[in-house]
VMD Tcl script that draws the C-alpha trace (Angstrom):
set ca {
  {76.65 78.52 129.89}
  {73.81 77.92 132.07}
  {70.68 79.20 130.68}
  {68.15 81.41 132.08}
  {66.43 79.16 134.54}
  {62.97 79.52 134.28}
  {63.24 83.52 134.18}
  {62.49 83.39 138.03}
  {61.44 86.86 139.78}
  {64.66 87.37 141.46}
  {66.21 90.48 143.73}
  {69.44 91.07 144.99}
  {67.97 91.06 148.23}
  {66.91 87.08 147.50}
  {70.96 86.22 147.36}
  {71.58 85.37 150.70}
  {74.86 83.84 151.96}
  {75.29 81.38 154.98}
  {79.26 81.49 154.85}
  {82.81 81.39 153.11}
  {82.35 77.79 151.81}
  {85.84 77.07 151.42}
  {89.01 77.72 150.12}
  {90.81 76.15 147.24}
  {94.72 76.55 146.47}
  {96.88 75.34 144.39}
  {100.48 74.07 145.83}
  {103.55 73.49 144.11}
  {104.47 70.07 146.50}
  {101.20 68.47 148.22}
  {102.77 66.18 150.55}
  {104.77 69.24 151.96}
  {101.54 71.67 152.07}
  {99.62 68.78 153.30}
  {101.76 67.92 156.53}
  {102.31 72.15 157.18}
  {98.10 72.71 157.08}
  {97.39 69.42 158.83}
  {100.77 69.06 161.90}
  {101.28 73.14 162.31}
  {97.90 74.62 161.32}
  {95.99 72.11 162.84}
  {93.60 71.22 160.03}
  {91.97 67.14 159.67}
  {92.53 65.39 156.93}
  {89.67 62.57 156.52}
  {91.82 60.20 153.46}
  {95.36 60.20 152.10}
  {96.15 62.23 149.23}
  {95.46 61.02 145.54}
  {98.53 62.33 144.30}
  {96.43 65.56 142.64}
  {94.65 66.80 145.54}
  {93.95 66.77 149.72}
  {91.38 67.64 151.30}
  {91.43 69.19 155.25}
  {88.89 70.75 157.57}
  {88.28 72.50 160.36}
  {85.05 71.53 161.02}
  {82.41 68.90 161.05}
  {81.50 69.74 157.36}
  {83.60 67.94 154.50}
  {86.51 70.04 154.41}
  {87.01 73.70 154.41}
  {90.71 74.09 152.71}
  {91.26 72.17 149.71}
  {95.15 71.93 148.12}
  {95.76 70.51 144.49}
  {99.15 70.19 143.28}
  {100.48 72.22 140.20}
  {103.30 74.16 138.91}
  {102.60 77.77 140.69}
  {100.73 78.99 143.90}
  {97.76 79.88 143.02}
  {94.30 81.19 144.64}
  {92.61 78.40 142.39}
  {89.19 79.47 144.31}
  {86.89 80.80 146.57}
  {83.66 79.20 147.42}
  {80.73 80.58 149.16}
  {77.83 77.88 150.64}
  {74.45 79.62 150.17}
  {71.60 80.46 152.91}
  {69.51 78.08 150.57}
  {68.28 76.15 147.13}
  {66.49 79.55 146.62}
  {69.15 81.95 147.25}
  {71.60 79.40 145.13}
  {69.45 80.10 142.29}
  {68.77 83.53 142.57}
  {72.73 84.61 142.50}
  {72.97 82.12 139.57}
  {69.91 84.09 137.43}
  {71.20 86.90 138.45}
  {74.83 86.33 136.59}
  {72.83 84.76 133.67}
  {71.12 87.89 133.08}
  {73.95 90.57 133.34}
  {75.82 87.68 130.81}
  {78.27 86.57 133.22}
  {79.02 83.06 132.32}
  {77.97 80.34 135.09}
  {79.91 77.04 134.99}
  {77.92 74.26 136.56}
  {80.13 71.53 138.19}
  {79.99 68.34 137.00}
  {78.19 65.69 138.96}
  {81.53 63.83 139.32}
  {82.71 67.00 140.98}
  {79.97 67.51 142.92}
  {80.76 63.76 144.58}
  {84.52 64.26 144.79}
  {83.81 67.94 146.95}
  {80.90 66.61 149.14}
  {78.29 69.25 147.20}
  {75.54 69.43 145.54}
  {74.04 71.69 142.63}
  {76.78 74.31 142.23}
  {78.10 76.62 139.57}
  {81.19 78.49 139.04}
  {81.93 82.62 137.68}
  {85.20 84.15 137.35}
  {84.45 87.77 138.85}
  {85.07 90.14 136.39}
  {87.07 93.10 138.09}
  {89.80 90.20 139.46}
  {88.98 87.03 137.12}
  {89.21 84.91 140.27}
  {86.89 82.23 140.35}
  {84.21 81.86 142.81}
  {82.23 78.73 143.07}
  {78.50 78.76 144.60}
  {76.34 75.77 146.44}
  {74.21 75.31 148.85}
  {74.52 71.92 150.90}
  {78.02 70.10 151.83}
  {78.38 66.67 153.20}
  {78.76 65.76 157.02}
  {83.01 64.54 157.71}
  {82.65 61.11 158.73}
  {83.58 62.09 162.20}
  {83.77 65.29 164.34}
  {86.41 67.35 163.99}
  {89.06 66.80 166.53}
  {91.06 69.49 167.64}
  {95.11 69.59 168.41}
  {97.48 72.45 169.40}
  {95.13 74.72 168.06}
  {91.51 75.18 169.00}
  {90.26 76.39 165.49}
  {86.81 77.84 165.10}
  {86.36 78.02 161.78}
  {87.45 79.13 158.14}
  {87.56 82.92 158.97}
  {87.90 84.90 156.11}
  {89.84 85.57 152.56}
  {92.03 89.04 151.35}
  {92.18 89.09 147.67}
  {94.09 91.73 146.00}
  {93.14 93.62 143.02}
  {94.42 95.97 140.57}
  {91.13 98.14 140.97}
  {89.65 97.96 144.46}
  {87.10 100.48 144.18}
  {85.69 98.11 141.03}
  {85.93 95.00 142.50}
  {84.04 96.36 146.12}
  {81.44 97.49 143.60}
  {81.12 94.62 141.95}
  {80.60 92.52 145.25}
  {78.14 94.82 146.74}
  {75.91 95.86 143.69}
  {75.87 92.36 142.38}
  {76.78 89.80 144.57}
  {74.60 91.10 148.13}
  {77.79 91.76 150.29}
  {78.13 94.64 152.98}
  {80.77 96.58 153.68}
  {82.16 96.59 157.13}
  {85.21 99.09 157.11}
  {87.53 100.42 154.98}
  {91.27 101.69 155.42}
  {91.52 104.70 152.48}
  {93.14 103.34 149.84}
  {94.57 99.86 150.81}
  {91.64 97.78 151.69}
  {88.07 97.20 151.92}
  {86.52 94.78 154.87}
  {83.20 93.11 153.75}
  {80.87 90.64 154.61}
  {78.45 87.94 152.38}
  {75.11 89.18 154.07}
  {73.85 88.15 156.16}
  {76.77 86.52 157.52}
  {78.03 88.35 160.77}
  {81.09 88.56 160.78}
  {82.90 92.13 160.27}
  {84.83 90.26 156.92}
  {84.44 87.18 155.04}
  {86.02 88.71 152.34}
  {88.70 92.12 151.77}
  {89.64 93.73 148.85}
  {92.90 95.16 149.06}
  {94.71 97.18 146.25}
  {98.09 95.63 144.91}
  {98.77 96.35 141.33}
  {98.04 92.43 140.01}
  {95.21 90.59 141.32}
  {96.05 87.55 143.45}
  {96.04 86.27 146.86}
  {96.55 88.33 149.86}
  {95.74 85.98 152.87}
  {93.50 83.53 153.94}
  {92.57 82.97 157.33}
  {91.75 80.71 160.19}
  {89.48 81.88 163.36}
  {91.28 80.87 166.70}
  {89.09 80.50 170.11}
  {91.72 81.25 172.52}
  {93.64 84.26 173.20}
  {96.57 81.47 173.72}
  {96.36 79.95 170.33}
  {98.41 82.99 168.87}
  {100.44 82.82 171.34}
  {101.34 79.12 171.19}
  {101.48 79.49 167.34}
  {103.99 82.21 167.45}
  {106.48 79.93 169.62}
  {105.61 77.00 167.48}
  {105.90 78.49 164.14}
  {109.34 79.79 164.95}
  {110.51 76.29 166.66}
  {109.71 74.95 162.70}
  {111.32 77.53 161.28}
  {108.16 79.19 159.35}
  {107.99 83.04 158.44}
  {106.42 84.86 161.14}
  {105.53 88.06 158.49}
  {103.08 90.15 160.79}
  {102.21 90.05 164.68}
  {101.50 89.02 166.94}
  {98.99 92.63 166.61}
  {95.87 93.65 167.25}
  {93.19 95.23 164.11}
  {91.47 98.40 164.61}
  {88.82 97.59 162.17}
  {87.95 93.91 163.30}
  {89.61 93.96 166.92}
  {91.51 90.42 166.05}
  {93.96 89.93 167.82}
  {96.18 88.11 164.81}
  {99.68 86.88 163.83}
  {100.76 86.43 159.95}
  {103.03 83.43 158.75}
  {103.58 81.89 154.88}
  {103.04 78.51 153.70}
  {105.64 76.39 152.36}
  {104.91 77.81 148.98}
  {105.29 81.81 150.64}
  {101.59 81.79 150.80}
  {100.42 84.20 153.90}
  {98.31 82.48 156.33}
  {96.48 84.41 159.45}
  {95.51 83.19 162.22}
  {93.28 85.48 164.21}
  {91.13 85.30 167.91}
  {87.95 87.94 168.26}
  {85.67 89.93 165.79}
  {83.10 91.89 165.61}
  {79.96 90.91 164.42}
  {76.76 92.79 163.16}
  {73.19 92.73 163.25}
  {71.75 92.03 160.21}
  {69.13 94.93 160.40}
  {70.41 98.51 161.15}
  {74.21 97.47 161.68}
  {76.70 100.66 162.45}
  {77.83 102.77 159.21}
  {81.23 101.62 157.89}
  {83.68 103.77 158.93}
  {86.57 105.06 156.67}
  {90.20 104.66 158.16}
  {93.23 106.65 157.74}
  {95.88 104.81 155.46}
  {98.48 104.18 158.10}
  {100.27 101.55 159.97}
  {97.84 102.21 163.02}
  {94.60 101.65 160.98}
  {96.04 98.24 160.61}
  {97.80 97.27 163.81}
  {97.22 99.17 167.40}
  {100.40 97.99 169.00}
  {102.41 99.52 165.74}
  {103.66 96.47 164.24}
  {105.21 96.44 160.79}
  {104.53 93.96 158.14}
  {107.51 91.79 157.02}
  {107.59 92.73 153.11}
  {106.94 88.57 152.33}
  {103.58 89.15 153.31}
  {100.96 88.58 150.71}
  {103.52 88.43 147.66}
  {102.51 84.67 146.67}
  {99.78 83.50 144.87}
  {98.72 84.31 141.19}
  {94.74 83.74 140.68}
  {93.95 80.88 138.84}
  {91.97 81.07 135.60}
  {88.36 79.66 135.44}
  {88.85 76.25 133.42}
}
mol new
graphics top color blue
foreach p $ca { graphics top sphere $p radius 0.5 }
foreach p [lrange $ca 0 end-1] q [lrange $ca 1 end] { graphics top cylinder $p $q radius 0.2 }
display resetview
């Protein structure tokens, strides 16, 4: 456990957030998961796969998905890159005092993920683990786009067996901001003072686990195109093409080769980050969650057991 460093005068206002770091799964076959995130996502993959892990990106940053192979699908983590050194520290003092455990990562780790200082929690309403840093390496090259004009890592859904807990939990001790809520099935928030209407959702399921991950498209098109081309591979189309009254995405829904449930999604709304609108509290019904009625395919969000801190 990492000790108390230095007792520094720390807020919750100090814990600042410059984005979703990345994602990390776990996949039961990585050459399989590898070709589906790099060929029909559209992801980069910098070097071959070690046999135990891949790494892909979406960006110019190191990577921003990360796959290891295993025996089950998991939601192994969920990293978020901090607005600095100072806010890094102040989330990590924070945790130290209210006795949450902080696991620093190795320096060989550090290397191997392209980071620097970071530390790792597992949240205690959910038990997934979230990993905190502040600097990631450069990719050796830009990143190129293909089929799919990808904008960035968009945001993750995680389900839990206590919503209500878990939203407190991120909000009273982890800085986020909540953007909209659908009564009862989800919660849409954001890791201040990101903009964008969700980094992060809470939705209720009865077993915490993943719900979705998701990619940012910057074409109206690139749901389009991905619906024809996910259906030419035969993939799962398990929601959309729709549009979401709380975010305005336009979106469309498909599972990995493990049954996984991948978004892709084009538009959002973003907020100032001084005197945004009040959240607003939707009905629970299928038109809260898609205006042009759609129905979710009951795949949807079924794979992917959370992953124990190690």
């Amino acid at each position: 456990m990492v000790a108390d460093r230095g007792r520094i005068d720390v807020s919750i206002d100090d814990i600042r957030y410059r984005r979703l770091g990345y994602i990390a799964l776990t996949v039961t076959d990585l050459e399989k998961s590898r070709h589906f995130y790099e060929t029909l996502v559209g992801l980069e993959m910098d070097e071959e796969p070690d046999g135990r892990r891949a790494f892909l990106r979406c960006s110019d940053r190191h990577h921003d998905l990360v796959i290891y192979s295993g025996a089950e699908p998991a939601l192994k983590r969920v990293a978020w890159q901090m607005e600095s050194d100072r806010a890094l520290e102040a989330v990590r003092t924070h945790f130290v005092r209210l006795g949450i455990e902080c696991v620093a990562v190795s320096p060989e780790e550090q290397s191997d993920l392209g980071i620097g200082d970071a530390f790792r929690m597992s949240e205690p309403t959910t038990g997934v683990t979230f990993e905190f840093y502040s600097a990631m390496a450069d990719a050796p090259s830009s990143y190129q786009t293909t089929h799919t004009k990808i904008a960035r890592l968009g945001h993750l859904v995680l389900s839990s067996p206590d919503r209500k807990a878990t939203e407190k939990f991120l909000m009273e001790e982890m800085n986020f901001r909540v953007s909209d809520r659908i009564d009862g099935m989800v919660t849409f928030m954001r890791c201040f003072p990101n903009p964008f209407h969700h980094s992060f959702g809470v939705g209720s399921a009865k077993h915490p686990g993943l719900n979705h991950l998701n990619f940012m498209v910057t074409e109206m098109g690139d749901i389009g195109k991905a619906n024809n081309r996910m259906k030419k591979a035969g993939v799962p189309i398990v929601f959309g093409i729709g549009k979401h009254p709380p975010s305005e995405s336009v979106f469309i829904y498909f599972l990995d080769p493990d049954g996984m449930t991948v978004e892709y999604s084009y538009g959002m709304e973003e907020f100032p980050e001084h005197s945004p609108r009040t959240p607003r509290d939707l009905p629970a019904s299928l038109e809260s969650i898609d205006y042009w009625e759609g129905t979710p395919d009951p795949r949807m969000a079924k794979v992917g057991i959370v992953e124990p801190l190690k």
